[in-house]
C-alpha positions in Angstrom: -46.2 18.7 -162.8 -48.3 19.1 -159.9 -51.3 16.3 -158.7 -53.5 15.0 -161.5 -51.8 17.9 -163.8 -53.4 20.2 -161.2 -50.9 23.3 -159.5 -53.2 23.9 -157.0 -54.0 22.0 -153.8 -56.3 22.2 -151.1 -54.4 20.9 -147.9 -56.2 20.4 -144.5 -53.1 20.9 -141.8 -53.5 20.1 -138.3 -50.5 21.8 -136.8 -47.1 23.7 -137.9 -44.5 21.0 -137.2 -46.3 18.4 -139.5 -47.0 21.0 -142.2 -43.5 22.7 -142.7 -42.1 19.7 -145.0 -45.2 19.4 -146.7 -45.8 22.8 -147.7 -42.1 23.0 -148.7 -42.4 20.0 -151.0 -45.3 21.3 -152.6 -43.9 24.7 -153.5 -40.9 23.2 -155.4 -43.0 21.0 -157.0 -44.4 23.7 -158.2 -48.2 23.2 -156.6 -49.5 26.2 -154.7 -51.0 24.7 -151.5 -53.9 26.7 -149.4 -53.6 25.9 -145.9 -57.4 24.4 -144.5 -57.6 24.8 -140.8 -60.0 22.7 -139.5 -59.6 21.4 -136.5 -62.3 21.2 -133.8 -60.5 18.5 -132.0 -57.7 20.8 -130.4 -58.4 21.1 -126.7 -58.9 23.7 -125.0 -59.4 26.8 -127.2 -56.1 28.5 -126.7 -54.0 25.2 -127.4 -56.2 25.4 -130.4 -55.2 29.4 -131.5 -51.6 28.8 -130.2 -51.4 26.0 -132.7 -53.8 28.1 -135.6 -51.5 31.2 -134.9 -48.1 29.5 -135.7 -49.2 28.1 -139.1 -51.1 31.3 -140.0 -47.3 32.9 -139.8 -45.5 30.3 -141.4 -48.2 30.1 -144.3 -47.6 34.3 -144.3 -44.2 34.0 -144.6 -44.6 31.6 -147.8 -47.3 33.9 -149.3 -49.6 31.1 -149.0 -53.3 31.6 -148.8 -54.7 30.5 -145.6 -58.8 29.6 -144.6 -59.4 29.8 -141.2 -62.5 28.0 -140.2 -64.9 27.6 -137.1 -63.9 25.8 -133.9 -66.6 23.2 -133.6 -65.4 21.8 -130.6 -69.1 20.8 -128.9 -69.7 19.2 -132.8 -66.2 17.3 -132.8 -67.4 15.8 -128.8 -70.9 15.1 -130.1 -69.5 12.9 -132.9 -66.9 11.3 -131.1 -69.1 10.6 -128.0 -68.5 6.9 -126.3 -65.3 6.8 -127.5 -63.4 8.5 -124.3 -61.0 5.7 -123.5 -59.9 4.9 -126.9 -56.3 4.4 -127.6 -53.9 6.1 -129.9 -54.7 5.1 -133.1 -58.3 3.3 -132.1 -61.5 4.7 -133.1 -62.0 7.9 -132.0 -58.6 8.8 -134.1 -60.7 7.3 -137.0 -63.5 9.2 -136.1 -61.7 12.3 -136.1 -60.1 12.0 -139.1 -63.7 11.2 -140.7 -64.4 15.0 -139.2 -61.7 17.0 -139.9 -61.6 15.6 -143.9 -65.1 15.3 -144.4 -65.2 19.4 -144.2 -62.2 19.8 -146.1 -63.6 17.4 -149.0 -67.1 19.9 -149.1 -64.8 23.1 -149.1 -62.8 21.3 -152.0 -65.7 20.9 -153.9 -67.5 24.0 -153.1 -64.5 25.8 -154.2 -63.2 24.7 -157.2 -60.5 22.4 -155.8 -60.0 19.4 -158.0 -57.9 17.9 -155.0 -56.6 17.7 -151.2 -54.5 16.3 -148.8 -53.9 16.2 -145.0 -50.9 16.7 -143.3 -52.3 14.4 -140.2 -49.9 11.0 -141.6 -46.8 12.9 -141.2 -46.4 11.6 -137.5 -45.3 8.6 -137.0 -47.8 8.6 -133.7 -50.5 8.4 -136.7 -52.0 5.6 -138.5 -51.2 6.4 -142.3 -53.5 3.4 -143.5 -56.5 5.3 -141.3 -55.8 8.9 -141.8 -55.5 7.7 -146.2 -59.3 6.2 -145.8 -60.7 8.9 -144.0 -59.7 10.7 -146.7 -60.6 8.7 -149.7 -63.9 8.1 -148.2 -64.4 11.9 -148.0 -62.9 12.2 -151.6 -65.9 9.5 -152.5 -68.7 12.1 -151.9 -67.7 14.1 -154.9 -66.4 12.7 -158.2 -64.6 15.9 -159.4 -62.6 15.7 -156.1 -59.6 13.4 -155.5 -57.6 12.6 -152.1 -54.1 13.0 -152.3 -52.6 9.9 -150.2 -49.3 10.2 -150.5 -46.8 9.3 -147.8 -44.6 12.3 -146.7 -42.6 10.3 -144.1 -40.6 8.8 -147.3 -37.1 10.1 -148.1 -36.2 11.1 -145.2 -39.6 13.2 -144.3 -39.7 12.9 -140.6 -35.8 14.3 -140.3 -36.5 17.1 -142.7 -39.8 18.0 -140.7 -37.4 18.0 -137.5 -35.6 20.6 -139.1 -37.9 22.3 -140.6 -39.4 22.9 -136.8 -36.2 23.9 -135.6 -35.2 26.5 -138.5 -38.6 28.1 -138.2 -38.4 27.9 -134.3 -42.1 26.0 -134.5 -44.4 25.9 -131.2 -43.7 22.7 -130.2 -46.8 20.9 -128.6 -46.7 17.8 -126.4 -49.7 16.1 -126.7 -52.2 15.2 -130.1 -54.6 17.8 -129.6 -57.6 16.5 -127.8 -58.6 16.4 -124.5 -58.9 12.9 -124.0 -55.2 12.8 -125.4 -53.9 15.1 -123.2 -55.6 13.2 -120.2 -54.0 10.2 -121.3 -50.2 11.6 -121.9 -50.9 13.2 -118.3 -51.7 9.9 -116.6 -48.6 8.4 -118.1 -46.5 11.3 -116.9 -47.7 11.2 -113.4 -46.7 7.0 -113.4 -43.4 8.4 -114.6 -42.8 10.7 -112.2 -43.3 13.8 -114.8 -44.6 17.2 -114.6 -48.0 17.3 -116.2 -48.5 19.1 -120.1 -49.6 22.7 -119.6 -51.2 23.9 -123.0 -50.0 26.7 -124.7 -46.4 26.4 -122.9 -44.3 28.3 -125.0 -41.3 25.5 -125.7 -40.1 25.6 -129.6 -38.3 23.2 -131.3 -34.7 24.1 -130.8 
């Protein structure tokens, strides 16, 4: 029985590693996800089709239909603006989910999808509560459309996603996605002693 009865879902992913449990959930629940790429926050733009490109083959692999979508980066800065210095999990991660699942909501209901999800709670670096509202709040623009806010992390989620990365040799990225997020995981590094994050490196999980 899939959500609401329905055996088709519209899920919003933000990278490989968080999706692979998800999607693999879905399918033997027997609900047919298609994979929403939206994400304008990724920083710069090939961090952003690095990331894009190893979902697109993962979803391929699954026979999963995929919608690729524009990279609105200069839109995503514009909406976040003021918010540079903002912590993990403050509010320019509220704002971004707001973004990212306000466009997935419309292409939900401009496409016959009677629901969606995100996979951007599946790391525990996230803020569940926050990433659930933006989407219910999204989900509130249109009545025929209903957020999904279940919590993959249960039963065990986080180890099988771990796995999951490793079996299908996953890019593995080291910082959330944006550029202020990269700036900050930098600055810590270079207190540490560490070797700044280069985008696109190509480590996998192994």
């Amino acid at each position: 029985m899939g959500i609401n009865d329905e055996t088709k879902l519209l899920l919003h992913v933000c990278c490989a590693p968080c999706s692979g449990v998800i999607i693999e959930r879905l399918l033997a629940q027997g609900v047919m996800p298609t994979v929403f790429f939206y994400n304008p926050n990724i920083f710069p733009l090939k961090e952003y089709l690095f990331r894009k490109d190893s979902i697109i083959k993962f979803a391929k692999k699954n026979s999963i239909p995929f919608v690729d979508t524009d990279y609105e980066n200069s839109l995503w800065k514009s909406r976040v603006a003021g918010l540079d210095n903002e912590p993990e999990r403050g509010r320019r991660c509220e704002k971004c989910f707001d973004i990212r699942l306000e466009r997935t909501a419309l292409y939900a209901h401009e496409n016959g999808f009677k629901a969606f999800a995100t996979t951007n709670g599946m790391s525990r670096w996230k803020d569940l509560a926050q990433v659930n509202l933006a989407g219910l709040k999204a989900a509130a623009r249109y009545p025929e459309v209903v957020f999904w806010d279940k919590n993959w992390r249960k039963n065990n989620g986080e180890a099988q996603m771990y796995a999951i990365a490793k079996k299908e040799h996953f890019y593995r990225q080291e910082y959330c996605g944006c550029e202020f997020s990269l700036a900050a995981a930098n600055a810590l590094r270079q207190k540490q002693g560490l070797p700044s994050i280069e985008p696109c490196e190509s480590s996998i999980y192994t």
